[in-house]
C-alpha positions in Angstrom: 10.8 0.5 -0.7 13.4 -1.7 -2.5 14.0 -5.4 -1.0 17.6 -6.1 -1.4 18.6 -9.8 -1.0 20.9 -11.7 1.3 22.4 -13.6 -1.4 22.4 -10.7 -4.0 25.2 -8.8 -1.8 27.3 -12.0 -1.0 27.4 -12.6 -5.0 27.7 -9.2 -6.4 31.1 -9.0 -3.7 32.2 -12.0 -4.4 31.8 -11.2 -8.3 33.0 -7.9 -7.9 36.7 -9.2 -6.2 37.1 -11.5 -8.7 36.6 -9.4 -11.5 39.4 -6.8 -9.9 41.6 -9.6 -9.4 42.3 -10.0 -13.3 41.1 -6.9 -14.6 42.8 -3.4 -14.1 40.6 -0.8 -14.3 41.0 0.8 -17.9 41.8 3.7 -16.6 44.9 2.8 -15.1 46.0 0.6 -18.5 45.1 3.9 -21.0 47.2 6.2 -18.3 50.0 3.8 -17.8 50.3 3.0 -21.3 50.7 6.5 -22.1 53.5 6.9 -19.4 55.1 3.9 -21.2 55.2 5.7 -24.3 56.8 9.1 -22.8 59.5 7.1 -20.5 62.9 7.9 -21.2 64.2 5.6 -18.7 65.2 2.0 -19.7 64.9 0.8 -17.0 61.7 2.2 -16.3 60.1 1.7 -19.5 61.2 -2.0 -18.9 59.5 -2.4 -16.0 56.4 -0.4 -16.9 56.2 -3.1 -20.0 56.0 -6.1 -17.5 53.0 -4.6 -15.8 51.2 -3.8 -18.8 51.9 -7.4 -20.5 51.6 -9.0 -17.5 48.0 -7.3 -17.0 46.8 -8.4 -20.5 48.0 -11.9 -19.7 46.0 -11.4 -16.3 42.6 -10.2 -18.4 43.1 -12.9 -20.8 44.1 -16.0 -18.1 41.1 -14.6 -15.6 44.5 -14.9 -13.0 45.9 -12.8 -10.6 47.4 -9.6 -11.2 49.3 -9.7 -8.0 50.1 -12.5 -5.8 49.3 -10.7 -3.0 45.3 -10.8 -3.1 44.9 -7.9 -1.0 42.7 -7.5 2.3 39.4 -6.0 1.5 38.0 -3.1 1.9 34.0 -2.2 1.6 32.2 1.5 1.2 29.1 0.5 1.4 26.1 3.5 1.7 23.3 2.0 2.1 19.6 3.7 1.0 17.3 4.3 4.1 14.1 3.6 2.6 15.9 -0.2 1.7 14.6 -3.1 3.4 16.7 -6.3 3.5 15.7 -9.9 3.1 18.5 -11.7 4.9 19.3 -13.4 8.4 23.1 -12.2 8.4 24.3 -8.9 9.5 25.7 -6.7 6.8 29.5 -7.5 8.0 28.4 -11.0 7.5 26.9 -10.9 4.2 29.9 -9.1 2.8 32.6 -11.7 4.4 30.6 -14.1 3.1 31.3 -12.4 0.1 35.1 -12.3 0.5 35.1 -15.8 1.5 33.2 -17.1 -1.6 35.9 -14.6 -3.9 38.9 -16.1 -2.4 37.7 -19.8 -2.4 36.5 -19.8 -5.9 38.0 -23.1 -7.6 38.7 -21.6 -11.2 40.9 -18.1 -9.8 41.8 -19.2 -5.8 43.0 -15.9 -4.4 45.8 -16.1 -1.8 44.4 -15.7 1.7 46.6 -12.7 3.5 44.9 -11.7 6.7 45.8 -13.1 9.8 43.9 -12.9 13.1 45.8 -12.0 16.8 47.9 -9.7 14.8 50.0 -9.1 17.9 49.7 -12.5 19.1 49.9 -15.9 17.0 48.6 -14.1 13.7 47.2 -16.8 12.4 45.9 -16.9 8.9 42.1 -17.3 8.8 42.2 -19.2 5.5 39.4 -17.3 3.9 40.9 -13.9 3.9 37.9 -12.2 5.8 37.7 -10.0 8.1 37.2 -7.4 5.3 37.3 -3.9 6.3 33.7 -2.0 6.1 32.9 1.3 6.2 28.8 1.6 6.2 27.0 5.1 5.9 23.1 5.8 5.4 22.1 7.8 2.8 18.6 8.5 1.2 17.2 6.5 -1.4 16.8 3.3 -1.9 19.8 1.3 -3.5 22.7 0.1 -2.3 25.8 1.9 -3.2 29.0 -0.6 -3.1 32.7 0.1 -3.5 35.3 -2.9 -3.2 38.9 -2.8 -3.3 41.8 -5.3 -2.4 44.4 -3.4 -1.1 48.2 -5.3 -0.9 50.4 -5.2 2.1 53.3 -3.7 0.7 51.5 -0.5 -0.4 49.4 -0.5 2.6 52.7 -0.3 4.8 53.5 2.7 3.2 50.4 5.0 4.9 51.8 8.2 6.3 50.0 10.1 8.6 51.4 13.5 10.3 49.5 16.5 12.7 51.0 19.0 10.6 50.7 23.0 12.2 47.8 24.6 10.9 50.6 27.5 9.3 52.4 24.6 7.9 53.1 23.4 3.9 51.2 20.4 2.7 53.4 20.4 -0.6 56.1 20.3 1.7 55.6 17.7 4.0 54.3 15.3 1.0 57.8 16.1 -1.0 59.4 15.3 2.4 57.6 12.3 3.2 57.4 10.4 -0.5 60.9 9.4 -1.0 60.7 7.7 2.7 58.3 5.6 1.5 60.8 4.3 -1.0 59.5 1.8 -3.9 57.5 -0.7 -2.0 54.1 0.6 -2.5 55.1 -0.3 -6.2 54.9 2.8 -8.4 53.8 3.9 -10.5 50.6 4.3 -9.2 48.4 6.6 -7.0 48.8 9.1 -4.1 45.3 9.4 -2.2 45.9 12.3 0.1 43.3 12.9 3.0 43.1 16.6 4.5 41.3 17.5 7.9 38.8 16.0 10.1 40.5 14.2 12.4 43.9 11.6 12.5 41.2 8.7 11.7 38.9 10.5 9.3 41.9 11.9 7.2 43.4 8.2 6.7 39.7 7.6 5.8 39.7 10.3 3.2 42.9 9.1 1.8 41.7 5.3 1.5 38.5 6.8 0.0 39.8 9.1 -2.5 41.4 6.2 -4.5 38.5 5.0 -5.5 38.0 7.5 -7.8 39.2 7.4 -11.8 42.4 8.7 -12.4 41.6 12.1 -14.4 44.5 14.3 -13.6 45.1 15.1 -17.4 41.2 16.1 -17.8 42.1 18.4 -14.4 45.1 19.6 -16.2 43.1 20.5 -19.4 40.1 22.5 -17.5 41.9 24.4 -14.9 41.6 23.9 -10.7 38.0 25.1 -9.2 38.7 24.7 -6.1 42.0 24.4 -3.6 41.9 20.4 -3.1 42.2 20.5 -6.9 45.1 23.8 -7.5 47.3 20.4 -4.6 46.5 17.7 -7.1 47.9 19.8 -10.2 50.8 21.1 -8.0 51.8 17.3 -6.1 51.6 15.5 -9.3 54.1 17.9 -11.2 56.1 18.2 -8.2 56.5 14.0 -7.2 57.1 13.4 -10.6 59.9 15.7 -10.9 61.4 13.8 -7.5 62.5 11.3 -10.6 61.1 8.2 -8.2 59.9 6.5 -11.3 58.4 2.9 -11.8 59.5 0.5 -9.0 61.5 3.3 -7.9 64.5 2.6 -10.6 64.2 6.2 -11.9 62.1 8.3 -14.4 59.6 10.4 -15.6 56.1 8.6 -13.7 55.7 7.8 -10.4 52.4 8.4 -9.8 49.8 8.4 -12.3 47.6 10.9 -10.4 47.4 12.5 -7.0 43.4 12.6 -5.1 42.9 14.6 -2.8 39.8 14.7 -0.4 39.0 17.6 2.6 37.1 18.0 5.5 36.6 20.4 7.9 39.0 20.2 11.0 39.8 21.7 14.3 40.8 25.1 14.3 44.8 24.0 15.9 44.6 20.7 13.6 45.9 20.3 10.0 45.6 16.1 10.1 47.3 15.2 6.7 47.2 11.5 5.7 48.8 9.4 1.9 48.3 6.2 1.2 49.0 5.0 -2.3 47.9 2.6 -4.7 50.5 0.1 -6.3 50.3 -0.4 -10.1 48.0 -3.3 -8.9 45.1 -0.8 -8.7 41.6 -3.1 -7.9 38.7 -1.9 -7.5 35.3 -2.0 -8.2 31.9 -0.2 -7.9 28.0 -1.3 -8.2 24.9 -0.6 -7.3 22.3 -2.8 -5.9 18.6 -1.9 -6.5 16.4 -5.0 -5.7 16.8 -6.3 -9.1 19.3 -9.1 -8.4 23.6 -9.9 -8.4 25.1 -6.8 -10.6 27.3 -8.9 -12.6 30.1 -6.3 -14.5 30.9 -5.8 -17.8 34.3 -7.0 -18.8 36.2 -4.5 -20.1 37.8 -5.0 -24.4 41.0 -6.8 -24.8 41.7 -3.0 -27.3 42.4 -1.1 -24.0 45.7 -3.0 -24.1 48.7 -2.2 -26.1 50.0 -4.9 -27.7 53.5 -5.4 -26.2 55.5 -8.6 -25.9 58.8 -9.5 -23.5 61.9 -9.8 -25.0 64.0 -12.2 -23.8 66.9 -12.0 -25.7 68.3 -8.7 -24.4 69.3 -10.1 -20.9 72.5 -11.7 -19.4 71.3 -15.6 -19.0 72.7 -16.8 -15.4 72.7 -21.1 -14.5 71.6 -20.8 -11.0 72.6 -24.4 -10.2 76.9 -22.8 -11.4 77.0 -19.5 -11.2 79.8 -18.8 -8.6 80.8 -15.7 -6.4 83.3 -14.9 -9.2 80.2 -14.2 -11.6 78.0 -12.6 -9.5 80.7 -10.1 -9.1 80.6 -9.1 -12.7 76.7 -8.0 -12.4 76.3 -4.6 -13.1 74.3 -2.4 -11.1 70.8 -1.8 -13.6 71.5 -4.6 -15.6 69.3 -7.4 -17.4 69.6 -10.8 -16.0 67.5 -13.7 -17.0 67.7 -16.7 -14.6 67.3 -20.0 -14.6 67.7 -23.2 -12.4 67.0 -23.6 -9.0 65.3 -21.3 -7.3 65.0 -21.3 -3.3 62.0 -19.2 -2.1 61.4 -17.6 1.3 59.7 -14.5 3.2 59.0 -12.9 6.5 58.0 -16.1 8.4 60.5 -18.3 7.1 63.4 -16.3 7.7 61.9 -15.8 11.1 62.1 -19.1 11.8 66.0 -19.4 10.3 67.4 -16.8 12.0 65.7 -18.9 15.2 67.2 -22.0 14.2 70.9 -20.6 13.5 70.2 -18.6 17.4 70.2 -21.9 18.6 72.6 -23.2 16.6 70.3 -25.7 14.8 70.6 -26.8 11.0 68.6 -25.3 9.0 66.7 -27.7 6.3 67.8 -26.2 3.4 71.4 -25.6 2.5 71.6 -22.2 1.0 75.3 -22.4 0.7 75.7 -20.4 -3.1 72.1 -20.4 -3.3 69.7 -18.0 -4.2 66.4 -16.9 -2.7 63.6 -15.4 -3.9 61.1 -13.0 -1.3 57.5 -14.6 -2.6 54.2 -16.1 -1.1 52.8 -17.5 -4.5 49.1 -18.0 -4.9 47.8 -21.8 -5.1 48.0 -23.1 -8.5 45.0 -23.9 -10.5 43.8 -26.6 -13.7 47.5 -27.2 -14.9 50.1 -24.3 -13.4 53.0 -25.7 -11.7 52.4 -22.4 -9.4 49.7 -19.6 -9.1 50.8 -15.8 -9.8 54.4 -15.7 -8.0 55.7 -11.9 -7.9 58.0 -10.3 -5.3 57.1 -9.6 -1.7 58.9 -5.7 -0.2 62.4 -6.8 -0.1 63.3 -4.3 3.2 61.2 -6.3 5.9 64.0 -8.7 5.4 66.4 -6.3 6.3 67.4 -7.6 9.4 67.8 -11.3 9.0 69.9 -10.7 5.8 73.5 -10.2 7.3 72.8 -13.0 9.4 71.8 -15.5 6.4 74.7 -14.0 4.3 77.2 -15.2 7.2 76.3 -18.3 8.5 74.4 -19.6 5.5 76.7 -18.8 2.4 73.5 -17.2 0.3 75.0 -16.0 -2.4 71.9 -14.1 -3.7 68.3 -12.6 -3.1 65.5 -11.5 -5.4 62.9 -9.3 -4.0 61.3 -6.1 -5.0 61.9 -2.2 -4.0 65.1 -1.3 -2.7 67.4 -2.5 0.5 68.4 -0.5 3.5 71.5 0.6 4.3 72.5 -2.2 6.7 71.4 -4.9 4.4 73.9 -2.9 1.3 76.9 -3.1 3.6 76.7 -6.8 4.6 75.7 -7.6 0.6 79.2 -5.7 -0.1 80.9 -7.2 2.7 80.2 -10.5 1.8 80.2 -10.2 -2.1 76.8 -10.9 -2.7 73.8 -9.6 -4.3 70.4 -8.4 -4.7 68.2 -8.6 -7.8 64.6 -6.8 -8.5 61.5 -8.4 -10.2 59.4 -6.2 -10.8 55.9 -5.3 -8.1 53.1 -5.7 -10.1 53.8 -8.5 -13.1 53.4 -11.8 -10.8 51.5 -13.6 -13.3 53.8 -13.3 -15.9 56.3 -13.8 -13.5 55.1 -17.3 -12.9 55.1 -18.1 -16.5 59.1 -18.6 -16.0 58.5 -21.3 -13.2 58.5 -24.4 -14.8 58.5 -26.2 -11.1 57.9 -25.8 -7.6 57.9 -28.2 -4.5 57.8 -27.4 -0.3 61.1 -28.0 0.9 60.8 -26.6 4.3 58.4 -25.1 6.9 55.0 -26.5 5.0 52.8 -25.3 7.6 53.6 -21.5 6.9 51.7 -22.2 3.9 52.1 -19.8 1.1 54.8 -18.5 3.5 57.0 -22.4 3.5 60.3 -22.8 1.5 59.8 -24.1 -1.8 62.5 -24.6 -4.4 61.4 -23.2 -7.8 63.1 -24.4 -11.3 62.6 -21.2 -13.2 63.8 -20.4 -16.8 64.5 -17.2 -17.9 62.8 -15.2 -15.3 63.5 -11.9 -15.6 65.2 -9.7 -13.1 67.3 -6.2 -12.8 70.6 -6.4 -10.9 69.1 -3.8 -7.8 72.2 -3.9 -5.4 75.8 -5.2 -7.2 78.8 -6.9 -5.1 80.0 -3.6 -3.7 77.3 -2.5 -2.7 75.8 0.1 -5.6 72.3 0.5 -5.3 70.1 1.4 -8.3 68.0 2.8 -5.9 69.6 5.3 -4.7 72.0 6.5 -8.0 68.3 6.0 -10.1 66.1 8.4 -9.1 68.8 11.2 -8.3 70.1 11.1 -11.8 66.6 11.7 -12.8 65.3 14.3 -10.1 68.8 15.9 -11.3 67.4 15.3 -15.5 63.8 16.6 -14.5 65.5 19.9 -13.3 61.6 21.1 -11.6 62.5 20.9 -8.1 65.7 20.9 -6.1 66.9 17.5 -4.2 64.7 17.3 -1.2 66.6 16.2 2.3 64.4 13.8 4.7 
């Protein structure tokens, strides 16, 4: 009988999330790096070159990969023949875990979850809850999968009751371009099959855990069904010409899992969820023998690439004028710098109250620009901690409002905008840029100041003003209201040729 140790879990998690915080798994970095080399889009391959630089910054700086942190989720099977030396429960033991990882004074991770979700949602400071998932197995060791899973990929789950005579292939072609680019491709597609609506979205969850291997599946030839889907889906999104941050190209999904279980003879439960090209996660085992520290992967898994600067349109935030925002062209380069306003779900929130009640706001965003972010605390001597994009779309419906009684001239964010957010950005002769999901830390590197202006107790949620140089961004929605988004991946589905357009 193995004797596992209170203390052994709790550092082994806490370990294990802050290892995933800075280090991609290498399978993603040899996969995506090989997708950078076969990109034919410029835009794509742009943005595909951020994530891998910004990852080797991450492995080097032992810093975020993402701003957002993640909330946690634990597989844990445990061994029946273990015996445990420890006076917390085992959802105890692995918050403490999470609570140790997201405190830690050298990397502080950016706490996320929020309890009363339907209520107050307040934020619980520590990032726990985590998720568990607990099964008994036999043996005697304890079998541990973590993963920190953002909020903008997360909000992309689908889940349909298909017919039991209906397509899989065609529902997921159906149901992938509605999830637009949020989730951040490229990354993965875990796709859960049977069971029942809760086990399938457990499948799906599960499934990207695995390694990406889809070229190893390619070489050897489908043994089973599940695997004959993977082959099929991953030729078959790819050719929807989605591409990386949904811009348009060759790769939007490095692989496609797919996990089964028996179901209901009148059920066919089909569930996605993806991974965004912030893939973390981590697996040990525990055996009695103390924390299982990992093995840091080599600096060589990286290619070697660097950001050039020099091929962008510089913009003055504190002088650029309506009259030059109008000459932005719809997939091009621009490289800010100046000041940079900040603000996200819970800040706008609280605007669009204010300007309800006809109060003034504390900021004047009159020819201003804001940028959709929740940074990360800074640590030793950053101005600001990892700082990428938050899903640009939840802000949807607050952005005509700001655009008419604010005068914002501008908004950064990442993914696309919805159609009611394009028409009031060409009504009122605005515009919307994209920093790519997925580079946060390098990012940060081009803010060279931040201070709270506003709504300080939303924490990483308040208003701060940002004195960026040179941050780079991609024009995403110009003046009249021509969205990258939309022209991007058609002109590539269209260049791909595999698969007609598909109609939501």
């Amino acid at each position: 009988m193995t004797t596992i140790r209170q203390d052994d879990l709790i550092q082994s998690i806490a370990d294990a999330l802050q290892y995933i915080s800075y280090y991609h798994p290498e399978d993603y970095i040899s996969n995506l790096a090989a997708a950078y080399e076969r990109e034919e889009s410029p835009a794509a391959r742009d943005a595909i070159a951020q994530i891998l630089i910004n990852s080797r910054m991450c492995a080097e700086g032992h810093r975020p990969i993402c701003q957002d942190t993640g909330i946690v989720t634990v597989f844990l099977k445990v061994g029946m023949a273990v015996r445990w030396d420890a006076t917390l429960s085992l959802d105890d033991m692995v918050n403490e875990g999470v609570r140790r990882a997201y405190n830690h004074p050298d990397n502080k991770l950016r706490a996320s979850v929020l309890a009363d979700p339907a209520g107050k949602r307040s934020n619980t400071k520590d990032n726990t809850p985590a998720v568990i998932n607990v099964s008994l197995v036999p043996g005697n060791t304890v079998d541990v999968t973590v993963a920190a899973k953002g909020g903008g990929s997360e909000a992309k789950s689908k889940f349909a009751m298909l017919n039991p005579s209906d397509s899989i292939v065609d529902w997921v072609l159906k149901t992938v371009p509605t999830m637009g680019a949020g989730w951040c491709p490229p990354g993965m597609l875990g796709i859960g099959i049977g069971g029942t609506a809760e086990k399938a979205m457990l499948l799906a969850k599960e499934s990207l855990m695995e390694p990406i291997d889809i070229q190893d599946l390619k070489a050897r030839g489908p043994a089973n069904r599940a695997e004959e889907l993977r082959l099929e889906l991953y030729d078959k999104v790819n050719a929807l010409g989605i591409g990386a941050q949904g811009l348009g190209g060759l790769t939007t999904v490095l692989d496609i899992k797919v996990k089964d279980y028996p179901t209901h003879a009148a059920n066919l439960p089909v569930a996605i969820i993806p991974n965004c090209a912030a893939t973390r996660h981590a697996h040990f085992v525990l055996d009695g023998s103390g924390p299982v520290m990992l093995e840091p992967p080599s600096l060589d898994a990286w290619p070697r690439l660097t950001y050039d600067t020099s091929k962008g349109r510089r913009v003055n935030l504190d002088t650029v004028t309506r009259e030059d925002v109008a000459s932005f062209q719809p997939g091009e380069v621009i490289l800010l710098s100046g000041k940079l306003l900040t603000g996200r779900d819970a800040a706008h929130k609280r605007m669009i109250d204010m300007l309800n009640r006809d109060e003034p706001l504390p900021v004047d965003f009159n020819g201003r620009f804001i940028y959709y972010v929740g940074p990360v605390d800074p640590v030793r001597d950053e101005v600001v901690g990892p700082a990428g994009p938050t899903t640009a779309t939840r802000m949807d419906k607050f952005t005509r409002t700001l655009l008419e009684k604010t005068g914002l001239l501008g908004m950064v964010g990442k993914a696309e905008r919805g159609p009611a957010a394009i028409a009031a950005i060409a009504e009122f002769g605005a515009v919307y840029l994209m920093a790519v999901g997925g580079a946060a830390y390098l990012v940060s590197k081009a803010i060279k100041g931040a201070r709270v202006v506003a709504f300080e107790d939303l924490g990483m949620e308040a208003i701060y003003e940002f004195d960026v140089r040179d941050m780079p961004v991609t024009v995403a929605v110009d003046s009249r209201g021509m969205s990258v988004h939309e022209t991007g991946p058609k002109l590539w589905q269209a260049r791909i040729g595999k698969i007609p357009v598909v109609v939501a």
